[in-house]
C-alpha positions in Angstrom: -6.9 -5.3 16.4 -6.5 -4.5 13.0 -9.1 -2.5 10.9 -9.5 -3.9 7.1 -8.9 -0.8 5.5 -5.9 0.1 7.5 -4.4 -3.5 6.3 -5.4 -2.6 2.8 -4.1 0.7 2.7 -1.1 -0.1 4.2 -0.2 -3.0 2.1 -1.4 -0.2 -1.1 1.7 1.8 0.3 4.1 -0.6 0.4 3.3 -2.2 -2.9 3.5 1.7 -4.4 6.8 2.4 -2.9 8.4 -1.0 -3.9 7.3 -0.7 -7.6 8.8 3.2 -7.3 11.6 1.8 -5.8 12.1 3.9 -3.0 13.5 2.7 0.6 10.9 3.0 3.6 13.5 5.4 4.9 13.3 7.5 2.0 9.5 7.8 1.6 9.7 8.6 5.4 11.9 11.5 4.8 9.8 12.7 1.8 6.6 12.9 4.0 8.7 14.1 7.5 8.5 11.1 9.6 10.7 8.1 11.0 10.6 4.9 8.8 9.4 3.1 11.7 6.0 4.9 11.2 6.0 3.5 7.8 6.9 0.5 8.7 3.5 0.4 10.8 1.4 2.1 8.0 2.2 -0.6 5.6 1.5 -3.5 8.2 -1.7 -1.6 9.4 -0.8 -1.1 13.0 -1.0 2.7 12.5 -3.9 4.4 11.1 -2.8 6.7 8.5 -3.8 10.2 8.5 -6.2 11.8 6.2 -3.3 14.6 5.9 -0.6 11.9 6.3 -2.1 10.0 3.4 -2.1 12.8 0.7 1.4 13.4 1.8 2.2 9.6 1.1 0.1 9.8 -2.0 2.4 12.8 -3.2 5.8 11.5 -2.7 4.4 8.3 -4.5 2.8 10.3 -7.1 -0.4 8.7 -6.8 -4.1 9.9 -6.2 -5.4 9.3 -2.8 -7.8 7.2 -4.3 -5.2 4.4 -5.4 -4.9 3.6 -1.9 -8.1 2.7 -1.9 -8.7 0.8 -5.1 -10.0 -3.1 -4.6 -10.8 -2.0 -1.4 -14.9 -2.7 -2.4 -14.0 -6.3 -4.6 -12.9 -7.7 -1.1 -15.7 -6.7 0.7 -17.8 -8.6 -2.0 -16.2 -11.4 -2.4 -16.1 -11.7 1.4 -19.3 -11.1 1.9 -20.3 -13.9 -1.1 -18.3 -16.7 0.6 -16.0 -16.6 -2.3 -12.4 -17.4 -2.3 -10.3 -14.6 -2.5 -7.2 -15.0 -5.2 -3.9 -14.7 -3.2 -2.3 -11.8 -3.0 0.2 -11.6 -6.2 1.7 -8.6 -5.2 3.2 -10.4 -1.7 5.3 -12.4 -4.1 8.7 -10.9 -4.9 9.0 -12.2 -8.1 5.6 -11.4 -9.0 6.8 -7.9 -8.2 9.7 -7.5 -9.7 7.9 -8.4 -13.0 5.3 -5.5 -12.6 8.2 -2.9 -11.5 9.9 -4.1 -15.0 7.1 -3.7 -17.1 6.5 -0.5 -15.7 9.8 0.5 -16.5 9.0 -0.3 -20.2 
């Protein structure tokens, strides 16, 4: 079964490398792995390392902590029976409007 975090973290990753615009292949090779184990870091199969993490965080060019950030609002909102927004970042679109402003 699937831990929270790990699904939050994961999905953190993948949101970070696609607004980089890096290849899951590519952030494997930065951190020494197989793109597979990405693969099941972002879909929270895997645990990820405490080591593994700051190596992710690197390559991204992120603090750790990003990976955790929004982590607590769930857990409130969850625990307050309110509805969660959806997730705007699973939208493509939606993404390809934050990598261009980030490009700005």
């Amino acid at each position: 079964m699937k831990h929270p975090v790990d699904v939050h973290v994961g999905k953190r990753i993948r949101h970070r490398r696609w607004l980089v615009g890096i290849t899951q292949q590519q952030l494997a090779e930065a951190v020494g792995i197989k793109f597979q184990q990405i693969q099941k870091y972002e879909t929270g199969m895997n645990r990820v390392s405490a080591s593994r993490l700051w190596d992710i965080a690197e390559a991204l060019s992120v603090p750790v902590s990003f990976f955790f950030e929004g982590l607590g609002d769930q857990a409130e909102n969850a625990a307050g029976n309110k509805e969660l927004p959806g997730d705007i970042l699973k939208d493509k679109e939606a993404l390809e409007l934050v990598r261009s402003y980030y490009a700005i």
